[in-house]
N, C-alpha and C positions, 0 to 999 in steps of 0.2 A: 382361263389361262393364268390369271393373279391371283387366285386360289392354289394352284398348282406349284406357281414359283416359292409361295413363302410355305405350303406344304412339307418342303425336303429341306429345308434347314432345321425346322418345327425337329422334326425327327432325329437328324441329327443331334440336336441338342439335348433330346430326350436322354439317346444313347450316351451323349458327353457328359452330363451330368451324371447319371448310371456309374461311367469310366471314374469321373471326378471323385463320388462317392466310396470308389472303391481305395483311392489313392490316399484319401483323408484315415480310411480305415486300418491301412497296413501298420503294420506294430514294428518293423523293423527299416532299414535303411535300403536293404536286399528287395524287402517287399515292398516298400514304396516305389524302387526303379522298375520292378516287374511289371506292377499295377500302372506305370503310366506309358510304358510301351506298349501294354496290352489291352491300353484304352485308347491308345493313338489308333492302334487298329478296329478296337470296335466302334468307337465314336465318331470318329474326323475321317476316313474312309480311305485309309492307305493301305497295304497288304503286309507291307515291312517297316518296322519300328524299333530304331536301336539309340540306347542312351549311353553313353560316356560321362564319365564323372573326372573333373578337373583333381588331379590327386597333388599332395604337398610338395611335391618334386617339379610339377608344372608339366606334369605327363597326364595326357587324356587316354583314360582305360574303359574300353566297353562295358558293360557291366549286366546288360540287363537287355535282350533282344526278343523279339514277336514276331512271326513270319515265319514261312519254311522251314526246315531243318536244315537244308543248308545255307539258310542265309544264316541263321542260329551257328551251327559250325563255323562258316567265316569267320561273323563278325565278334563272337563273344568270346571277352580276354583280349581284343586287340590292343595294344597300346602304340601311340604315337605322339610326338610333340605337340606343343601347343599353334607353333608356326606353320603345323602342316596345313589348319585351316587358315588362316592368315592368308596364306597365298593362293586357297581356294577363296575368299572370299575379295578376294583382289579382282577378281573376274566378274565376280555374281551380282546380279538385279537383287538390289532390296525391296523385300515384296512389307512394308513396316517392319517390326523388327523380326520378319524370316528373311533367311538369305537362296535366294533361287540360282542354280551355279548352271545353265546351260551348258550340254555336252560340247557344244563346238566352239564354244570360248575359249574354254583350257588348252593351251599349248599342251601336246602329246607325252615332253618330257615332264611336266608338271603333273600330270593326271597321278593320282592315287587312287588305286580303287582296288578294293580287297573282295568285291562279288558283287557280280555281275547278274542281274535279271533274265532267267533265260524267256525273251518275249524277242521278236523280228524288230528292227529300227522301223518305226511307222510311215506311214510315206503320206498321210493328210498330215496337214498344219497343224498345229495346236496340241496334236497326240505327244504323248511322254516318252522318251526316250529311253533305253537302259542304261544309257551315262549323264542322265541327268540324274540332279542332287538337291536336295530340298536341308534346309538344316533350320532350326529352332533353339538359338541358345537358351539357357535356364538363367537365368539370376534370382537371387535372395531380395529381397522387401529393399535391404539397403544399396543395391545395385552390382556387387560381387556378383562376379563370373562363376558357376556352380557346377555346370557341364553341357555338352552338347547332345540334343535330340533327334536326330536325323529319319528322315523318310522315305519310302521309296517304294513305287509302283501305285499308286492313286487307283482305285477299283472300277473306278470309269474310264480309265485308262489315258484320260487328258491330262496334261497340265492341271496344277489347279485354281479354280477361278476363287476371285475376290473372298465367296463365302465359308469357301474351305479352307481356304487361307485365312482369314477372320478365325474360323472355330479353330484352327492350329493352333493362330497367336494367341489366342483365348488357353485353352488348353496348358500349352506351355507357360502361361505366367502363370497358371492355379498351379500346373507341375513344381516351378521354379519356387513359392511356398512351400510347397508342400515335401519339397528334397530339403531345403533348408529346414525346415523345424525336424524331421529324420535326421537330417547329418546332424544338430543339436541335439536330440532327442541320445540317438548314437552314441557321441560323444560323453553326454550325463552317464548312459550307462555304462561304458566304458572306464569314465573315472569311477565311479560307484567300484563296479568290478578291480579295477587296480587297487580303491582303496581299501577295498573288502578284500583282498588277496595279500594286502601290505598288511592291514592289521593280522590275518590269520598265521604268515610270517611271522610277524613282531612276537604270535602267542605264540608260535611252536619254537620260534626263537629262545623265547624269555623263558618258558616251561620246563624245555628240555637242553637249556646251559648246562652244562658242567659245572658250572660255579655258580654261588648262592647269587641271587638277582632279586633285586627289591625297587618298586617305587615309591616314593616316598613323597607324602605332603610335603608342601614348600610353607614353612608359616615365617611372619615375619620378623622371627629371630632367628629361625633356623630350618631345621628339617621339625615336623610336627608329629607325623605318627609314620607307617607304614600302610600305604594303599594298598600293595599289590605284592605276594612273594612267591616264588615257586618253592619244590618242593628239595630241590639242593642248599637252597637256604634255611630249610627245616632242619633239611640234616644235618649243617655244620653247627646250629645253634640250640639245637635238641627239643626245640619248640613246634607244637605244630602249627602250619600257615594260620591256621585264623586265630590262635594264640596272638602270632607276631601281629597280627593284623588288628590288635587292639593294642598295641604297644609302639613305644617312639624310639627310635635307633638310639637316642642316649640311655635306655633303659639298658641296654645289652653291654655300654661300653660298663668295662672297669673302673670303681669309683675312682683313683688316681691316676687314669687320663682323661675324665670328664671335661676336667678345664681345657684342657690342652683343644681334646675335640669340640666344645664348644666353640669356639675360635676359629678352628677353621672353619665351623658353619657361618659364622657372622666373613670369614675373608670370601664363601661360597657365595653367600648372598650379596656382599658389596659387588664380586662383579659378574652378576648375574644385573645389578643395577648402573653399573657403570657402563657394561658394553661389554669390554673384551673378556675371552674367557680367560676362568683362574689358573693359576700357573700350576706345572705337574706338581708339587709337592702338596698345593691344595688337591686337587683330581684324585691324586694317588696316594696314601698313605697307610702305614700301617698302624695298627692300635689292638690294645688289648680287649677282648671282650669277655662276658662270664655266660658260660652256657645253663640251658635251664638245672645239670643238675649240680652246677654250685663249683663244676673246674674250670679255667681259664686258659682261655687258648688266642693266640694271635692271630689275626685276620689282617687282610688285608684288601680297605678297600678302595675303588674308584668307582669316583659321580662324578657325572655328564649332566648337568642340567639342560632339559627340556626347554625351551621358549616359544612363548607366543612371537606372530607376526613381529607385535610392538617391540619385542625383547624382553620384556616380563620374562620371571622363571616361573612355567603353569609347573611343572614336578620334577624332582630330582632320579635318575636314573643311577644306582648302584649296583655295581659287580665285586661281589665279596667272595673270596679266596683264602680258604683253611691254609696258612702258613708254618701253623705253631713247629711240625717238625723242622719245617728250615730253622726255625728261631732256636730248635733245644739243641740243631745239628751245629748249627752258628756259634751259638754257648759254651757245646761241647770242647767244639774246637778251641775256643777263647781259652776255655778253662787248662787244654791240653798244653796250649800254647804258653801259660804262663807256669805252670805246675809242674814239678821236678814229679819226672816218670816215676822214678823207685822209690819216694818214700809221699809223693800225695802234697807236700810241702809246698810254696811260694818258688818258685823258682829264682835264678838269677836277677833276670830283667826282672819281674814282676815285685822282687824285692825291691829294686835300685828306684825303680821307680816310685815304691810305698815310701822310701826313703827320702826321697825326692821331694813329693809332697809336702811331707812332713816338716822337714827343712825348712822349705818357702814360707810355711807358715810361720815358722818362729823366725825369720825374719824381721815381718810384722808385730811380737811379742805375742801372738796370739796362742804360740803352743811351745813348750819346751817337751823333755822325754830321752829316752837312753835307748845305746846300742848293745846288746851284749853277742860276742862273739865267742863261739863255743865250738870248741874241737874236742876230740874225744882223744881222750888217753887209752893207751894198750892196742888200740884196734887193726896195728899193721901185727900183728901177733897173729892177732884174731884170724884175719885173713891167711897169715902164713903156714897157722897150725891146722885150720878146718876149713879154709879157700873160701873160693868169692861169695858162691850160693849161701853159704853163713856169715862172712861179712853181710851179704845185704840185707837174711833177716836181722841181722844186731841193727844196723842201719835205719831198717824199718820201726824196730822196737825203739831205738833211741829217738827216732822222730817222734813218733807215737808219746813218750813220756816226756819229751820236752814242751809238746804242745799243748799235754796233759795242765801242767802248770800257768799260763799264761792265761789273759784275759781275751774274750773273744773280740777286743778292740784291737787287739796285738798281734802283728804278723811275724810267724817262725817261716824261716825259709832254708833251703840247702844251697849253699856258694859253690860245692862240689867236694866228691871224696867224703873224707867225716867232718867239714866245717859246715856247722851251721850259725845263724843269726836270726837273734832277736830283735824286731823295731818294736817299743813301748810309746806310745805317747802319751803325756801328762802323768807325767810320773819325775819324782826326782831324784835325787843320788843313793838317798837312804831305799827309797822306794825301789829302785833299780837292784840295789846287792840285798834287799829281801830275795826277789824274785830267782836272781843268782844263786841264793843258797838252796831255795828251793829246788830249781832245777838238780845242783849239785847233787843234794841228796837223792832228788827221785834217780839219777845214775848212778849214785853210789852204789844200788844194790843190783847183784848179777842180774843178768838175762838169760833166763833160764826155756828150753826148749823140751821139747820130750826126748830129744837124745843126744842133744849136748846146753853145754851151760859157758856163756863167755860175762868174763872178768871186766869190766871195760868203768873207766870214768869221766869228768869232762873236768877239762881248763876251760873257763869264763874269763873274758877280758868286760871290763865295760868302760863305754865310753860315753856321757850325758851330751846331749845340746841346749842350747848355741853355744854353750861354754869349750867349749872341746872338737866344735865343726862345723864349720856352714856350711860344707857341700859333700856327698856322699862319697868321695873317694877320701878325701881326711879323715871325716868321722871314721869307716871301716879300718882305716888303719892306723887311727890314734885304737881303737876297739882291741883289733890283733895284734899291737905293740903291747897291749893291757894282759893279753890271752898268753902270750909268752913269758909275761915276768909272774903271772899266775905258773906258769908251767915249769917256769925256773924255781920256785918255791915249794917245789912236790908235788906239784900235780894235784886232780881231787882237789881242786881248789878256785878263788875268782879272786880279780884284782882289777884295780879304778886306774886308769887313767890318769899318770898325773899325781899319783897318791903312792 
């Protein structure tokens, strides 16, 4: 007879171990829950075996059942509170740490129960009931709640005694491991996989930008070379990637923003070491660069530095932006902006303003230099005998040969009509009425077209500074008081100011 009793645990534990071994073996989190319901059944001697898993929201979701198919259908996918056991275990015999919940304990409105065992309620003592409930929680090594394992219908059809309950709680603590290093296990591979789906992001991000994208070594003076570039930044720089890839982002700027860009790498790196990031004009800027084959174009770029943990900067992150059309359109404009439409000349403002300048300087004694104001003689003829379309070539052509003469330091401009103005700087009185007569002369001779010819010449006033004007409305009109007593003397002629 004491052969026999410890005979059938002997066995069982055969089989638990068997179950156990299967549970240590699963490679997934899925198959760990399978493998230890489905050695609840084969090992420890119950019919039905279902495990819940404690989820981050504090909701218990079936996950993993053994037994019939429709106990399988019931129970698998249920989700329920964590308080629903709570208040089944308010009732239950702690059998050590299983909880034993007898059917006629529970008050009727309390009872939860998602399926039913189809067996008759027993009518000897000690047999199992269909509303009884056996539960097995799981915890982790360090005492965390992990999920619940529950049981149901014992294959000898009692209650269970001491030793099946022994190889339960046995069971369920090897379980309760072995969910833990799965949910770990899980979890590593789950960040792997995030992190492996971020990087391949980042690549097909970085690759297929629109705009040139470069990483770049952080050294500690600056940027060092270029780690990393796709192939939009080949494009805009006419280099190909592994060219740039042995080259350092100062090699590309233009020698005369070198300085300027160096600086902002030293303002990049102060506060990549001070903490807070660089301010947008460091991040963002534009600069000239020289492409491989020798023309220069504006780019425009921003860096994000990369930081470690500590706040180190491990690499700089750059997005470069072909601009140059905005810059010539920019230009454009500037240049439209200041330049008299019909003859190409200095315009109004752009004159007053060279004016302007120039003035302030000799303030200081730094510059002196002269104005000469120049209207053209004959030219309302001109207009009256062969109309506007040849006033404005003669217009053209007088610009054309007034500017002929001058130094490319010296701005000719148009005031409007046929008055034009010369600003000379450093230059002096005598210097000034050379320049005058030359002028004169180059009008003296007609302007000749292929099918007509206008007669036309200039009155010069001139007026020198500081002597004669410190600020640009006197000087122009000490100039054109000069231009009329030139005009009052025949015309075809220049006169001083003052003289």
């Amino acid at each position: 007879m004491l052969e026999r009793e410890y005979d059938v645990p002997l066995t069982a534990l055969r089989s638990l171990y068997r179950a156990l071994g299967r549970v240590g073996r699963a490679q997934t989190l899925r198959e760990t829950l399978q493998a230890v319901v489905d050695g609840v059944v084969e090992g420890v001697g119950f019919e039905v075996a279902a495990l819940s898993i404690l989820r981050s929201d504090g909701m218990f979701e079936t996950l993993a059942v053994a037994g019939p198919r429709n106990a399988r259908e019931a129970l698998l996918g249920r989700v329920q509170p964590s308080d629903a056991y709570d208040r089944e275990f308010s009732f239950a015999e702690p059998w050590g740490a299983l909880r034993f919940v007898p059917h006629d304990r529970v008050p009727p409105e309390l009872l939860e129960v998602s399926w039913i065992p189809d067996i008759a309620p027993p009518q000897q003592p000690g047999a199992w009931h269909p509303l009884d409930a056996l539960f097995a929680p799981l915890y982790a090594a360090a005492g965390e709640l992990l999920g619940m394992l529950s049981v149901d219908l014992p294959r000898d059809g009692r209650r269970p005694g001491p030793v099946q309950r022994e190889l339960l709680e046995l069971f369920a603590t090897q379980a309760g491991v072995a969910l833990a290093n799965a949910s770990l296990a899980e979890q590593l591979r789950e960040n792997q996989e995030r992190l492996a789906a971020s990087e391949e992001a980042f690549r097909l991000a970085f690759d297929g930008a629109g705009v040139g994208m470069a990483m770049v070594e952080v050294g500690r003076d600056g940027p060092a070379r270029f780690l990393r570039v796709n192939e939009q930044l080949a494009r805009i720089t006419g280099y190909a990637a592994d060219e740039l890839c042995r080259m350092r982002p100062e090699d590309l700027v233009a020698a005369e923003d070198r300085a300027a860009e160096a600086a902002t790498a030293r303002r990049l790196l102060a506060s990549a070491a001070d903490g807070p990031p660089a301010d947008a004009a460091v991040r963002r800027r534009e600069v000239r660069w020289q492409r491989a084959a020798g023309d220069g174009i504006w780019v425009a770029v921003t860096t994000t530095l990369i930081r470690s943990a500590s706040g180190g900067a491990l690499y700089a992150l750059d997005q470069v932006e072909d601009v140059t059309d905005r810059h010539l359109a920019e230009a454009e404009l500037d240049r439209r902006a200041r330049q008299d439409p019909l003859t190409g000349l200095a315009n109004r403002a752009s004159l007053y303003e060279r004016l302007a300048g120039s003035l302030q300087l000799s303030t200081t004694g730094d510059r002196r230099g002269a104005v000469l104001f120049c209207d053209l003689d004959g030219f309302k003829a001109v207009n009256d005998n062969h109309g506007h379309e040849v006033g404005d070539r003669v217009l053209r052509a007088a610009a054309h040969r007034i500017a002929a003469e001058v130094r490319d330091t010296d701005v000719v401009g148009r005031l409007g009509g046929d008055e034009f103005v010369v600003v000379a700087d450093d230059v002096d009185e005598a210097d000034a009425i050379g320049l005058a007569e030359r002028i004169r002369a180059a009008l003296a001779e007609p302007i000749v077209f292929a099918d007509n010819r206008a007669d036309v010449t200039v009155s010069i006033g001139i007026a020198v500074y500081p002597e004669q004007g410190h600020d640009v409305e006197t000087l122009l009109r000490h100039a054109d008081t000069a231009m009329y007593k030139a005009k009052a003397a025949g015309r075809n002629a220049y006169a001083v100011y003052g003289r």
